[in-house]
Structures are given as structure tokens and as C-alpha cells.
C-alpha positions as CSV (number, residue, x, y, z in Angstrom):
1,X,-24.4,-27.1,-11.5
2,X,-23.9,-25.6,-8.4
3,X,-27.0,-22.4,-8.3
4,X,-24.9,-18.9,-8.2
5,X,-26.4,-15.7,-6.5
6,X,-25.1,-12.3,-6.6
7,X,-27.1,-9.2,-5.0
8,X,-26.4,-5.9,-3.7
9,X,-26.5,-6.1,0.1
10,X,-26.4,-2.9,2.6
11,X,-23.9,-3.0,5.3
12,X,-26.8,-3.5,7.5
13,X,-27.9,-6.4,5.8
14,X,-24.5,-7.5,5.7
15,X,-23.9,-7.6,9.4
16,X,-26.7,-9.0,10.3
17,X,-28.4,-12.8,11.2
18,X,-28.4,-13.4,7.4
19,X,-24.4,-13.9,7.5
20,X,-22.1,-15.7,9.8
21,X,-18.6,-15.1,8.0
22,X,-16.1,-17.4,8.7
23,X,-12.6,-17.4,7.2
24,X,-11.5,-20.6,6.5
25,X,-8.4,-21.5,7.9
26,X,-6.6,-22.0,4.2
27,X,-6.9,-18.3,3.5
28,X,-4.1,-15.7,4.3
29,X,-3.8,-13.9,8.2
30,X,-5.1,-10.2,8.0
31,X,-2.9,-8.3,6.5
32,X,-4.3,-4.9,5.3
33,X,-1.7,-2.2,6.5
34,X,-2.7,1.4,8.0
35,X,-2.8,2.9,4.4
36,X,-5.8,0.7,3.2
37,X,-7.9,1.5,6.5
38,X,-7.3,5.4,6.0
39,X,-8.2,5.2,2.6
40,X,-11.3,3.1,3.5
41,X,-12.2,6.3,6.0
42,X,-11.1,8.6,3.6
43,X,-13.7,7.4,0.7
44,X,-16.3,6.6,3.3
45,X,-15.9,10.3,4.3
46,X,-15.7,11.6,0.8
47,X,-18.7,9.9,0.4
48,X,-20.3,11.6,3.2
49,X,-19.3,15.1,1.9
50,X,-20.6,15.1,-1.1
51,X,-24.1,14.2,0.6
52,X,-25.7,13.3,-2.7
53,X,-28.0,10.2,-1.4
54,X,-26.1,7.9,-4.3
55,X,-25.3,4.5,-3.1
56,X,-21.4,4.2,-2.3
57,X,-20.2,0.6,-3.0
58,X,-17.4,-0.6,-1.0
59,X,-16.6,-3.8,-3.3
60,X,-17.4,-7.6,-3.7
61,X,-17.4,-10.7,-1.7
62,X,-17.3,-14.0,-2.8
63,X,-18.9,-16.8,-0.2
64,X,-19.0,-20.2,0.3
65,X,-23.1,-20.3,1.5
66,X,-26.1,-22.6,0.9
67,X,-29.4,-19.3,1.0
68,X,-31.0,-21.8,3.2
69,X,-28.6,-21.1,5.7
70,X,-26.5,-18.3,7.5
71,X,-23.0,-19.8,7.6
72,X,-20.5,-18.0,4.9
73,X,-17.0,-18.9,4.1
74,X,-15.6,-16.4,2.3
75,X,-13.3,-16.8,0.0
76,X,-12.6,-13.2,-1.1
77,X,-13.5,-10.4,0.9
78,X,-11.9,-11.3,3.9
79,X,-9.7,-7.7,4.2
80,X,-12.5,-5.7,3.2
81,X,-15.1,-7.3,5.9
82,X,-12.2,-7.6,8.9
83,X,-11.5,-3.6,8.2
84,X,-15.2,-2.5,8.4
85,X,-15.8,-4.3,11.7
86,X,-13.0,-2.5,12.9
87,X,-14.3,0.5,12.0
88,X,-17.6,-0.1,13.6
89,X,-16.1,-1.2,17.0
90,X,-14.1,1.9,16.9
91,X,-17.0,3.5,16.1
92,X,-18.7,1.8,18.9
93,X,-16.7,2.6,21.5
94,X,-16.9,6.0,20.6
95,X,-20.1,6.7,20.5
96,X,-22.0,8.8,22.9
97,X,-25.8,7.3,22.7
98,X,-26.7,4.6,24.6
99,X,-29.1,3.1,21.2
100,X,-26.4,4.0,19.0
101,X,-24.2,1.8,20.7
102,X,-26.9,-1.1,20.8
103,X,-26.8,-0.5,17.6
104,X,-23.4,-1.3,16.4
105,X,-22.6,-3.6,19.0
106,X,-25.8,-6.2,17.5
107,X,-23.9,-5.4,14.1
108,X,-20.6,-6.5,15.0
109,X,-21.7,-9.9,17.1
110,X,-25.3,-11.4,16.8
111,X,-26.7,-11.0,20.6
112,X,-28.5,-14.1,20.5
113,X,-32.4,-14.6,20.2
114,X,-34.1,-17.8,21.7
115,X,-37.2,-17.5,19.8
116,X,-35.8,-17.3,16.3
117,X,-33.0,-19.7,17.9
118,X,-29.7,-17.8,17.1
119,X,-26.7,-17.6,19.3
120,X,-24.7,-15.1,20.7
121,X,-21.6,-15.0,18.3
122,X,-19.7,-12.6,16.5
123,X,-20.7,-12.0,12.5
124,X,-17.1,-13.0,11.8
125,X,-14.9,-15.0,12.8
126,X,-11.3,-14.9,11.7
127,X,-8.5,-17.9,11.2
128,X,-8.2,-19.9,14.1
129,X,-5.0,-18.1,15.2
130,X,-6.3,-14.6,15.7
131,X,-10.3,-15.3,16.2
132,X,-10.2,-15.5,20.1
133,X,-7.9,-12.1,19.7
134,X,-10.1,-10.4,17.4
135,X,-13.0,-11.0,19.3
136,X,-11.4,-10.1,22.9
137,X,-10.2,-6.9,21.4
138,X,-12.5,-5.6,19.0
139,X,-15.9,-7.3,18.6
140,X,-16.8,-7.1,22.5
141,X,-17.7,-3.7,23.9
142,X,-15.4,-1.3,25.0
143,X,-12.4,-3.2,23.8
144,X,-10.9,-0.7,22.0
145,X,-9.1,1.1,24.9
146,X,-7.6,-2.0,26.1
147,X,-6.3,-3.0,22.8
148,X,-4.6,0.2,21.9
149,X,-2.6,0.0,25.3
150,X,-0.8,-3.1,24.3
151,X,2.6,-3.4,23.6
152,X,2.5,-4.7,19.4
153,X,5.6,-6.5,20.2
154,X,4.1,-8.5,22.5
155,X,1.4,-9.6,20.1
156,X,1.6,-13.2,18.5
157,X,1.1,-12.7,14.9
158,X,1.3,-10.2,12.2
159,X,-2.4,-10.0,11.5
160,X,-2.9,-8.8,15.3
161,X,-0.2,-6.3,14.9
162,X,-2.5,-5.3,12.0
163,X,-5.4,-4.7,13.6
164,X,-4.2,-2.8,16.3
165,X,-2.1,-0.7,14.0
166,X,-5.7,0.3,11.8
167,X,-7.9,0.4,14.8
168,X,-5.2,2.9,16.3
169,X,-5.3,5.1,13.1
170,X,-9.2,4.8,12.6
171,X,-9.6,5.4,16.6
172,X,-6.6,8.6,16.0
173,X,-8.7,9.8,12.7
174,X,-12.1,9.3,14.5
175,X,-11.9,11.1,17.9
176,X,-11.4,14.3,16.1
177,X,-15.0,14.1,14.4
178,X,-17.8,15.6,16.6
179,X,-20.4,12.9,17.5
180,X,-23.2,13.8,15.4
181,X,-20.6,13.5,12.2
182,X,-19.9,10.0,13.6
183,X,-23.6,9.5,13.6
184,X,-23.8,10.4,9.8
185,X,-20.7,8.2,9.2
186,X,-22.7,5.2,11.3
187,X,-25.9,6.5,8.7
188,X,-24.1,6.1,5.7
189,X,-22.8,3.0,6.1
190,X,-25.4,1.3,7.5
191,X,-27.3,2.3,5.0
192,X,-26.2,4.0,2.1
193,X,-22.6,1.7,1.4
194,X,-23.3,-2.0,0.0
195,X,-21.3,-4.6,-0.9
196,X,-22.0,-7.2,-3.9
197,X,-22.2,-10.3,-2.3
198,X,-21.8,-13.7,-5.0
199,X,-22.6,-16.8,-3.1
200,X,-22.1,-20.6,-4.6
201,X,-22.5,-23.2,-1.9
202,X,-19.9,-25.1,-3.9
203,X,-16.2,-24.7,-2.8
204,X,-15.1,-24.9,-6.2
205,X,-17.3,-22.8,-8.0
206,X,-16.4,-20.0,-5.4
207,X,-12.7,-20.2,-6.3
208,X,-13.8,-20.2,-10.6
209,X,-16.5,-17.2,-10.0
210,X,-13.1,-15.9,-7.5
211,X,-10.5,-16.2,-10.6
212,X,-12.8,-14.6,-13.7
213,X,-13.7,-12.0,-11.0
214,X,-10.1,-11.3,-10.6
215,X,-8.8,-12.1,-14.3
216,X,-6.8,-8.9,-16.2
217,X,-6.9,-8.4,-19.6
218,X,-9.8,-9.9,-21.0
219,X,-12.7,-8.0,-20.7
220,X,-13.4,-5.1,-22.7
221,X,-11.1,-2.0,-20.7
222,X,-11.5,1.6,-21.1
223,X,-8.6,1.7,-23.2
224,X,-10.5,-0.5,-25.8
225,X,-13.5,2.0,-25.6
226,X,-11.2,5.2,-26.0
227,X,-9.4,3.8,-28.8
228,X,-12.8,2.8,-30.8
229,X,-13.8,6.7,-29.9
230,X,-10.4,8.4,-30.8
231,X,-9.8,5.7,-34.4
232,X,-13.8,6.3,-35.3
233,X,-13.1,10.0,-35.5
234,X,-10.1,9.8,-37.9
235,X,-10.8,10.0,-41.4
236,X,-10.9,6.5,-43.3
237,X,-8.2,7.0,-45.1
238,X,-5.7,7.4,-41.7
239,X,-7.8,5.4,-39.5
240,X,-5.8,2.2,-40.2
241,X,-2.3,4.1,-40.1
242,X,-3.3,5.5,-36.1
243,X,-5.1,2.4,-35.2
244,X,-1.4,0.6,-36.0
245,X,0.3,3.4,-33.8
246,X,-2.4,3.1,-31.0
247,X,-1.6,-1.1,-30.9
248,X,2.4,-0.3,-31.1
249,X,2.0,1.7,-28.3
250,X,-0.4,-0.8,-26.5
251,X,2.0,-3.9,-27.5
252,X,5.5,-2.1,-26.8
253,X,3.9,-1.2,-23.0
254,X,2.0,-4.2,-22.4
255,X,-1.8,-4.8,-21.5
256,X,-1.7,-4.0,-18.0
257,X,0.8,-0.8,-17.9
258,X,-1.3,0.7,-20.8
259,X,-4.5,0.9,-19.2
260,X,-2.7,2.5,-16.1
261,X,-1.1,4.7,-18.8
262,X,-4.3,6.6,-19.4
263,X,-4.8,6.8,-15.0
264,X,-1.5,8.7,-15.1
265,X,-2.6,10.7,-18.5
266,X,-5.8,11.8,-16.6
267,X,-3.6,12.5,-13.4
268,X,-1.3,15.0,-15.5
269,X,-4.6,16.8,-17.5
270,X,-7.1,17.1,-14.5
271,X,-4.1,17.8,-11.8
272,X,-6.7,16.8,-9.0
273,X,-7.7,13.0,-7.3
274,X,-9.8,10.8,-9.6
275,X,-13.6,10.9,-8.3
276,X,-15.0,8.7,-10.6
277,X,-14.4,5.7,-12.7
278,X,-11.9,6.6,-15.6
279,X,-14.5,5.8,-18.7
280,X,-16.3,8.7,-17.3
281,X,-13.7,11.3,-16.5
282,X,-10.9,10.3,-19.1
283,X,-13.5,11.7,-21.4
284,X,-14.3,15.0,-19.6
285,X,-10.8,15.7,-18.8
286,X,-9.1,14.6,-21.5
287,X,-10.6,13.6,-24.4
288,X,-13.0,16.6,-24.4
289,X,-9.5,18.5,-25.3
290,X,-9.6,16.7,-28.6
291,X,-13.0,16.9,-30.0
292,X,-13.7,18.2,-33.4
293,X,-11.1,16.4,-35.3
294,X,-8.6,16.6,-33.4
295,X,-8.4,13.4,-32.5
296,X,-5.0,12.6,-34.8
297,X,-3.8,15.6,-32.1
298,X,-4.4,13.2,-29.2
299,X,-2.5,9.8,-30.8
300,X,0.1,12.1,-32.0
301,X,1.0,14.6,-28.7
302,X,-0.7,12.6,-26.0
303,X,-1.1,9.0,-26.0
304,X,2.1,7.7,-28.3
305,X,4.5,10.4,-26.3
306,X,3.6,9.5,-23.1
307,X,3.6,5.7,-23.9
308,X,7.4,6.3,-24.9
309,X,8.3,7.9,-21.5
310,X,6.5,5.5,-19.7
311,X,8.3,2.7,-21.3
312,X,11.4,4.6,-20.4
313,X,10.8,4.9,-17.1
314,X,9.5,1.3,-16.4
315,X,12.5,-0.2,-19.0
316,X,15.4,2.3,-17.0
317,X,16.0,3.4,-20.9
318,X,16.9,6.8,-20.9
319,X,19.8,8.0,-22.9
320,X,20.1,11.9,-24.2
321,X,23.8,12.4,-23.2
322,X,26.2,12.9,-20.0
323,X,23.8,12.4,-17.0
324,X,21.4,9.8,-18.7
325,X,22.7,7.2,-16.2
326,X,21.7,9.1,-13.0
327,X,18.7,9.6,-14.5
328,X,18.0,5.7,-14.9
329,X,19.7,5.6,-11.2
330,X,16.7,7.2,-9.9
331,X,14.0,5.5,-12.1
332,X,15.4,2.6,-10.8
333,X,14.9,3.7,-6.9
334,X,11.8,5.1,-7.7
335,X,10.1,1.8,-8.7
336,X,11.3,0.1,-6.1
337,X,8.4,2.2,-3.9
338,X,4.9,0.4,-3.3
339,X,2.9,2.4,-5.4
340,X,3.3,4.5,-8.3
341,X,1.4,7.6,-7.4
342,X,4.8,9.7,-8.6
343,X,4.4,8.3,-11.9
344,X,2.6,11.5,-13.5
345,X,4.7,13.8,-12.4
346,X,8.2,12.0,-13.4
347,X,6.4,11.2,-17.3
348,X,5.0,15.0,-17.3
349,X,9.1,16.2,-16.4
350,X,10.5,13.4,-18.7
351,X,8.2,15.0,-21.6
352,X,8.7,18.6,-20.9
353,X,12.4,18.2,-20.3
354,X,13.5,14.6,-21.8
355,X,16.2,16.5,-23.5
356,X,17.5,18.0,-20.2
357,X,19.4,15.6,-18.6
358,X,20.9,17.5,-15.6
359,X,18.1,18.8,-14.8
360,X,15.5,15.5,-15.2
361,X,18.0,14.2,-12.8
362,X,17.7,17.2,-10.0
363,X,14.2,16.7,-10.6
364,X,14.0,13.3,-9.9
365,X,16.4,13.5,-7.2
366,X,13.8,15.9,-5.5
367,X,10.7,13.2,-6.5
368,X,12.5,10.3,-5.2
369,X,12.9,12.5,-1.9
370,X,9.8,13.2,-1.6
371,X,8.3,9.9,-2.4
372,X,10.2,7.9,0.0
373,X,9.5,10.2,3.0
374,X,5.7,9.9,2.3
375,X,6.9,6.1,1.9
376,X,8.2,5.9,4.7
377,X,6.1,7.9,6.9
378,X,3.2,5.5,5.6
379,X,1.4,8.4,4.5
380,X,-2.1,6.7,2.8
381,X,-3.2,6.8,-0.6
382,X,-5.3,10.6,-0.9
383,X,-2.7,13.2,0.7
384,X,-0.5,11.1,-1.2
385,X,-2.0,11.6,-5.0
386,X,-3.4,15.2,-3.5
387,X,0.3,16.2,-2.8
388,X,1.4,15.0,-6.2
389,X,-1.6,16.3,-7.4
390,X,-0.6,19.9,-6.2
391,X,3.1,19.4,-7.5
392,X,1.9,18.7,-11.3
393,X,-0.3,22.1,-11.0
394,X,2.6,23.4,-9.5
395,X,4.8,22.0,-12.6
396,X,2.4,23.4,-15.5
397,X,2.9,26.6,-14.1
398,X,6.5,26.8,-14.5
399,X,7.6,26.3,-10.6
400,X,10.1,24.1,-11.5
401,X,12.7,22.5,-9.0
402,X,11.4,24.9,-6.5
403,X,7.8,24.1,-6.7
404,X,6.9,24.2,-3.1
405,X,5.0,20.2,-3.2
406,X,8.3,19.4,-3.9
407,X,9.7,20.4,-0.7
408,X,9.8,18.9,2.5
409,X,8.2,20.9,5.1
410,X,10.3,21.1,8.7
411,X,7.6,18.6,10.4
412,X,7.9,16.0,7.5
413,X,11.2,15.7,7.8
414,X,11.6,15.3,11.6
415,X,8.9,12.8,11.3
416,X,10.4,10.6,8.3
417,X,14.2,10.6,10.5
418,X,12.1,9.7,13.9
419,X,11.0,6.8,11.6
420,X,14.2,6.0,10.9
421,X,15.4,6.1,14.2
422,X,12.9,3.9,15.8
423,X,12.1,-0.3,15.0
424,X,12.7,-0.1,11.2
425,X,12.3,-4.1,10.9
426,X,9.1,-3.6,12.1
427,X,8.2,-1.7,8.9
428,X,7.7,-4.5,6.2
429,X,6.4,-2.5,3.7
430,X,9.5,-0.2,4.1
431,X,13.0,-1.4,5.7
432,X,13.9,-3.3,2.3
433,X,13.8,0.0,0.4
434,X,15.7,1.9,3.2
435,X,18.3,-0.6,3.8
436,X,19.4,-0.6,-0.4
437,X,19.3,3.0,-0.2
438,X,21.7,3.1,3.0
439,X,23.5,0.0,0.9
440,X,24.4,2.4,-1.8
441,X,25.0,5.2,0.1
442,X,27.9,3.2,1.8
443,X,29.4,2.0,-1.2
444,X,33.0,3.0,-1.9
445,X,33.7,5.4,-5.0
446,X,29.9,5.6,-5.5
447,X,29.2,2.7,-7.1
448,X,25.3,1.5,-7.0
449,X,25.1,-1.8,-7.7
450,X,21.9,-3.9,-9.1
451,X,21.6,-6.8,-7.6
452,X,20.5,-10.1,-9.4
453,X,20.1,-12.2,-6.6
454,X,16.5,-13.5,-6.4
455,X,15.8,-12.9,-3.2
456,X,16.7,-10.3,-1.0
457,X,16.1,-10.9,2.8
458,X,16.5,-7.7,5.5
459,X,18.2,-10.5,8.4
460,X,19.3,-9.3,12.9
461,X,22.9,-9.2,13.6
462,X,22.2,-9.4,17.3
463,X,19.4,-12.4,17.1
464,X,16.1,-11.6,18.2
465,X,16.0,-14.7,20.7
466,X,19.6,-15.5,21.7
467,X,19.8,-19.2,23.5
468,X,20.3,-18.3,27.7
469,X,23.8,-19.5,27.7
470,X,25.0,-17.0,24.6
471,X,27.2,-14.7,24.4
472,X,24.6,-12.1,23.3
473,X,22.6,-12.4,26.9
474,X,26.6,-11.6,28.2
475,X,27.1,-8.9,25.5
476,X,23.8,-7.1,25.8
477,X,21.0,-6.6,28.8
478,X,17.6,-7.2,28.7
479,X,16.9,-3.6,28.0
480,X,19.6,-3.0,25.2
481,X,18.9,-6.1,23.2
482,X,15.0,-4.4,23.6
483,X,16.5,-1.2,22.4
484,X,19.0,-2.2,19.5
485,X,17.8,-5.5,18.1
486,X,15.0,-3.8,15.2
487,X,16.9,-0.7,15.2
488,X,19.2,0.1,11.7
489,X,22.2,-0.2,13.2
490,X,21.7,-3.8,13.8
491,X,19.9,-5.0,10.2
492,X,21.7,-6.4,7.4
493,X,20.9,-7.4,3.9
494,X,21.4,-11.3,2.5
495,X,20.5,-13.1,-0.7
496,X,19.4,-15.9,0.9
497,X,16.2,-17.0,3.0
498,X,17.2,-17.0,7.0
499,X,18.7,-20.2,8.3
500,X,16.7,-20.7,11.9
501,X,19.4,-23.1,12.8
502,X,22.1,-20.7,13.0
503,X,20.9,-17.4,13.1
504,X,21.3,-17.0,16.9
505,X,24.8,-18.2,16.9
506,X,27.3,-16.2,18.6
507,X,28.7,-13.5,16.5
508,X,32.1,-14.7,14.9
509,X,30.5,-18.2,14.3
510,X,27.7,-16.9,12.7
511,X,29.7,-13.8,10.5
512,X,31.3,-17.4,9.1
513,X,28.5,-19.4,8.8
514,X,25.8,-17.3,8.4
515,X,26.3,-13.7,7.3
516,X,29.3,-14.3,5.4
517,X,27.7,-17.0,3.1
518,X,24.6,-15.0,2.7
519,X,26.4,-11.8,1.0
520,X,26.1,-11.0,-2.7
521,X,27.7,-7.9,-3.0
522,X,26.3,-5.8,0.0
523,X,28.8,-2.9,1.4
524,X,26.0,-2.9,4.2
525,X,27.0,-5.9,5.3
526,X,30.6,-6.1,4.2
527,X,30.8,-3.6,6.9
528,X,29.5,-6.0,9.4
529,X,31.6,-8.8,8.6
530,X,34.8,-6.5,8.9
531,X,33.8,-6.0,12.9
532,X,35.4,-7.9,15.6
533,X,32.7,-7.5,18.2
534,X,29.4,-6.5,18.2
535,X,28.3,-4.2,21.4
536,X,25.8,-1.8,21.8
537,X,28.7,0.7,22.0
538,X,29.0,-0.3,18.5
539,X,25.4,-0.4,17.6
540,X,25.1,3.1,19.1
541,X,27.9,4.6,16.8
542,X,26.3,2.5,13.9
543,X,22.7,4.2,14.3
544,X,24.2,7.9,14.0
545,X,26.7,6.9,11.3
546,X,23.6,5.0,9.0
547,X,20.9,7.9,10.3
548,X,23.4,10.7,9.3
549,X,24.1,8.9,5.9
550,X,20.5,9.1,5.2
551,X,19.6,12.5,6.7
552,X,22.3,14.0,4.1
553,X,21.2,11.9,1.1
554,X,17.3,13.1,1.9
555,X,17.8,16.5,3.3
556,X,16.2,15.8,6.5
């Protein structure tokens, strides 16, 4: 059996002679997004704040490595470990001292030693597609400059785009910091910030130790724990009565949305970003509320409640009257979002006013407003749950539809419409949600529709790369088909997967063959097919008409 290790290794161990990561070329391009590297800064400086000397630990990697020898393949990890050599080229580049900069340039690429018989080579190397980029642009010295100034739609792939995009944000974030904080930062992680590092030098052992690693639902969770702590308090005779209402609530929800039931339960109780691990504060915030038999208190008001509105909101269930199905409208929008960092605040209003439905609906109306402009505006994962953090405090103390979190400041909302304005397809992460919000918002008599189709594909009316005898090149200069081609105005949805064969085809063969074929029910592109022409006249009335559209809808 292949021999398995697994140890606690400090950043400076891990980029060091010990480790030359490779990333085979079966695994997936880069693709953490802007979010996940300020996050990564964000908990790295939180970290740094509190200044406590505990050991911050920054995740796992799985390799692919024989202990008798450096070479890694890493089979998970790969995001993680590309992000953090960002960071410390950015980092690099910044800094001021000549030995700091020694430093973390001999942590980012081994400098070579002929007595211990190493060569000069980066600690990783990425897919074969992006390596020579990534170590051009970020792993030699005094890259950084150079790769910020270059145009991203120039760049080959989506995992380049990528890491210009997060060295641009942790370069943006970083510059503000005074030296001697980016000295700590350098401190910490060198030093105080591990990694678990399992090795196997079998392939398929990595990919077993890989799946159990990343397995759901079959370890003991903190749900388990809570529920043997809240049923061992309850009197015999009712134990097996609320242990029955505990697993209803459990089955009716599932495995997986309970246990992020009791995240969003500690969300609404504490009203501030989780710091710890939720065993530890799920007990200090909430369960220390219910203490002293009160524990029926918590199955009965708390966890079964809750449980109902979050099935509600998940299921689009909500009936209590006229207005219920505006209410499911914007459930409906709201999960369409990446993350569900509004969730607290929509169960707290569905269980303080579930028999309101005029005014759960002008509350969600707000939520959904504010969601989709941090959405949209890419805002990362802390301001995010701060903000919705604030609004819930806001909430409890009775500020209602006016609670100022609520609101869209002047700045926010010039930012989320320049958004709008600029490359939308660009945005993966975002231009599927704002196209079906601009789809209903164009729909005759207010109908929203919800579409079955199985896929749903955001597709160019004016191709990206038109053949040199089209019409388009006719149609539309070099600079207006730069201008208009990732723009609103010229997006569509389809139900269908693109078709590379016709796609740049003039525009009335390809409404016929292409577009028209492609349409479930889409008054978005309905509107597309009913045009003769497509010119950037058009285009140009098309961007105000779509931008006003969403402006009104969101208040902007």
C-alpha cells in the first residue's frame, strides 16, 4: 500500500527546495476570481490584527510526491498555492528592503545552488498553457508592473485574465499598507500561516485521500453535536418526541442545507462575521441563550421555525395571500446570485413578517437590490457578510424598509451602472444573472417567465471574429466592433450551446440559422430577431434603452 504522509508545513517550508509543485496538465486552468484573493488578504490581515501568535492555517494540499524527492504534483491545492505566489510577488515588488526582497524572490523561484545541485526554477509551475506566462509575469522580479499594464483582452486564456485581475486587486489593496505592515504581513506568513500538506507517491491514492477529504455528509457535523447537546437536556420523557422534530426538520431540508441552516442561525443571533469555527461559537452565541432547560425553547422558536422558512425560500413556497407570488418572484432572483450571504436577513424578515406579504415583498425587493449590486460590483466575501451583518442589527432594532444597510449609497450606485455600461460578457460570474433580469424587465405585460431549458448560454450578436470578407468588417470599424461587441446592447440569451460554425455569419443568415433556432422564450432576444439591421447606431440606442431599463428596476 502506497505509504501516506500528512504534516503541518509553514509557508516557508512550503516554498522552499523541499517542494517543486507542478500542476499536471489534467487539472483545471486557474480560475479563482478577485473575490477569493481579497478574502485570502482579508483573513491573512485579520489574522495579523488580532496579533495573538496562534498559528493561522490557510487549508490542505494533496500531492502526488515520493519524501525522497522534491517533485509534487498536486492534485488539490492548486488555487490556493497559485494565489499565494501571487501575493508574494506582489509583495515582492513592493517591498522596499533590498533582503526583504531576496527574501521572497528565493521563495517564489528556487535560485539555484551547485553544491546541493538544485536548479534555478520556479516552486511552481502551472499547466503547460499559462506556465511560461506565469513565470514571465509574476514569478520573475519586478514583473508586476509590466503585467498590470496589459490589455486583459489581449491575454490568451481565462486563467491569465485571472491572474492579472487578483494581482491587480492584491497590488490595489497592498500599496495602501505602509511598508513595515507589509513586513509583518511577509512575517506572518512566512512563518506563522501553514498549510497541511498529505503526500502519496501513488496517483491513485492521491485522488481516494482527494475524494474522503472532500466527501459531505458523512462525518460527524456540528449539527450532529448540537442536536446530542440540545435532545440530552430535554427530559426523557420528551426527548424522543424533539429528537423526531429535530430529524423532520433535518430530512425536510436536506443534509447539506441544514448544516448551513445553523451558519445563517448564528449570522441572525451574533449580527457580526463568524471568527471562528461554528462548533465553537454556535454555542456561545446561540445556544448559551438556551441553557437551563430551555432547550425545548430552542427546537420549538429557533431551529424548527427557521428550517420552515428556509425550506420556503429554497422551495419558492410561500403562500399567505395576495402578493405571495412576488414574494416567490424574488426568492427566485435571489438564488440565482453566487452566494447566499443574504440568506439571514431574508429568513429573519420571512419570520418576523411571514404574514405580511406586501411588505416581505418591498423588503425583498430592497435585498435583491442590494445583493445584486454588491454582485455585480464583485464586492468580496467580508464587506459583503459585514454589510448584511450591519442590516440584521439594523433589522432587530426595528429600522425596517429604511434601515440605512439597505440602501444604496450615491458611489455604489454609480459604480454598479459603470459596470453595467462597460464589457459585461467579460463578467462570467455576472452577465447570466443580468441578462435574465433585463429578460424580464422587457417582457410584455410583466410576465416573468421560468425557463426549463437546460442550458442557458449568454451568445454575441455582432461575432467576436467576423471572417475579412463579412458584412460585419463593412457594418462596423475596427474601433466600434472593439467598443460594442461585449457591451449589453450586443448580448443575447439562447438555450443552446454556441454553434462555431455559424456564429459569425452575417446577420439575417445567422437570426435564421442561429439565433432564431436557439430561442426558448426570451423577449431579450425576440427583440433582436425583430431587427432588420444591426449597426452601431442601433447598438448605441440599445445600450441606453437596456442601461435605462436596469437603472429604474435597481434605483441606480
Amino acid at each position: 500500500m502506497a505509504q501516506l504522509e500528512a504534516r503541518e508545513v509553514p509557508l516557508h517550508k512550503v516554498f522552499c527546495s523541499d517542494y517543486d509543485f507542478r500542476i499536471p496538465d489534467y487539472q483545471r486552468p486557474y480560475a479563482w476570481q478577485t473575490e477569493q484573493a481579497q478574502q485570502l488578504l482579508a483573513d491573512l490581515e485579520e489574522a495579523l490584527f488580532r496579533g495573538d501568535g496562534e498559528p493561522y492555517f490557510l487549508g490542505s494540499l494533496v500531492l502526488v510526491k515520493d519524501s525522497r524527492a522534491a517533485e509534487a504534483d498536486v492534485i488539490d491545492g492548486q488555487q490556493r498555492l497559485t494565489t499565494l505566489t501571487i501575493l508574494l510577488a506582489v509583495l515582492r515588488d513592493l517591498a522596499q528592503q533590498p533582503d526583504v526582497v531576496t527574501n521572497l524572490v528565493a521563495m517564489i523561484a528556487e535560485p539555484g545552488n551547485t553544491v546541493l545541485g538544485l536548479q534555478a526554477k520556479p516552486r511552481l509551475t502551472l499547466r503547460p498553457r499559462d506556465a511560461a506566462f506565469f513565470h514571465q509575469h509574476i514569478q520573475t522580479a519586478g514583473s508586476i508592473s509590466t503585467l498590470l499594464a496589459l490589455n486583459p483582452h489581449n491575454l490568451k486564456t481565462d486563467a491569465q485574465r485571472a491572474v492579472q485581475a487578483n494581482a491587480r486587486v492584491l497590488h490595489t489593496a497592498l500599496s495602501s499598507w505602509t511598508d513595515e505592515r507589509r513586513l509583518a504581513l511577509c512575517k506572518l506568513m512566512g512563518v506563522q500561516t501553514f498549510l497541511v500538506a498529505v503526500s502519496t507517491p501513488d496517483l491513485d491514492s492521491a485522488h481516494r485521500i482527494f475524494s474522503v477529504m472532500n466527501s459531505r455528509g458523512l462525518d460527524l457535523s456540528p449539527a450532529d453535536i448540537f442536536k446530542a447537546q440540545i435532545i440530552g437536556e430535554i427530559d426523557e420523557d420528551l426527548s424522543e418526541t424533539y429528537a423526531r422534530r429535530w430529524e423532520d426538520a433535518e430530512e425536510s431540508l436536506g443534509r447539506e442545507d441544514f448544516s448551513d441552516l445553523f451558519l445563517h442561525i448564528r449570522m441572525i443571533f451574533s449580527q457580526e462575521r463568524a471568527r471562528q469555527e461554528l462548533l465553537k461559537e454556535f454555542q456561545t452565541q446561540v445556544l448559551a441563550h438556551y441553557k437551563g432547560g430551555r432547550a425545548r425553547e430552542f427546537v420549538d422558536e429557533v431551529l424548527v421555525p427557521y428550517a420552515e422558512a428556509s425550506a420556503v425560500i429554497r422551495d419558492k413556497t410561500y403562500a399567505a395571500g395576495d402578493g405571495s407570488e412576488q414574494v416567490n418572484l424574488w426568492f427566485r432572483r435571489l438564488l440565482q446570485l453566487d452566494n447566499n450571504d443574504w440568506w439571514p436577513a431574508a429568513l429573519w424578515a420571512l419570520r418576523n413578517h411571514g404574514d405580511d406579504p406586501l411588505w416581505l415583498g418591498s423588503f425583498l425587493r430592497r435585498l435583491e437590490r442590494l445583493a445584486a449590486s454588491m454582485f455585480i460590483r464583485r464586492v468580496y466575501t467580508t464587506p459583503r457578510v459585514l454589510r448584511f451583518a450591519e442590516l440584521l442589527k439594523e433589522l432587530t432594532h426595528d429600522a425596517g424598509l429604511d434601515a440605512p444597510s439597505l440602501q444604496l449609497t450615491e458611489g455604489e450606485r454609480t459604480d454598479t451602472l459603470s459596470r453595467l455600461d462597460g464589457d459585461v460578457y467579460y463578467e462570467l460570474r455576472t452577465r447570466r444573472y443580468i441578462l435574465l433580469r433585463l429578460d424580464e424587465l422587457v417582457a410584455e405585460n410583466d410576465v416573468v417567465t421560468t425557463y426549463d431549458a437546460p442550458r442557458i448560454t449568454v451568445e454575441h450578436v455582432l461575432p467576436q471574429n467576423p471572417g475579412p470578407t463579412s458584412q460585419w468588417r463593412a457594418d462596423f470599424t475596427t474601433d466600434e466592433r472593439a467598443r460594442w461587441t461585449h457591451r449589453l446592447a450586443n448580448l443575447v440569451l439562447l438555450s443552446r450551446t454556441k454553434n462555431s460554425q455559424v456564429q459569425n455569419l452575417d446577420f439575417t443568415v445567422k437570426k435564421e440559422r442561429y439565433l432564431k433556432r436557439g430561442v426558448v422564450t426570451f423577449p431579450l432576444t425576440t427583440q433582436v430577431l425583430g431587427q432588420d439591421t444591426w449597426t452601431p447606431e442601433h447598438l448605441q440606442k440599445r445600450q441606453t434603452e437596456l442601461l435605462g431599463l436596469l437603472a429604474e428596476e435597481w434605483r441606480l
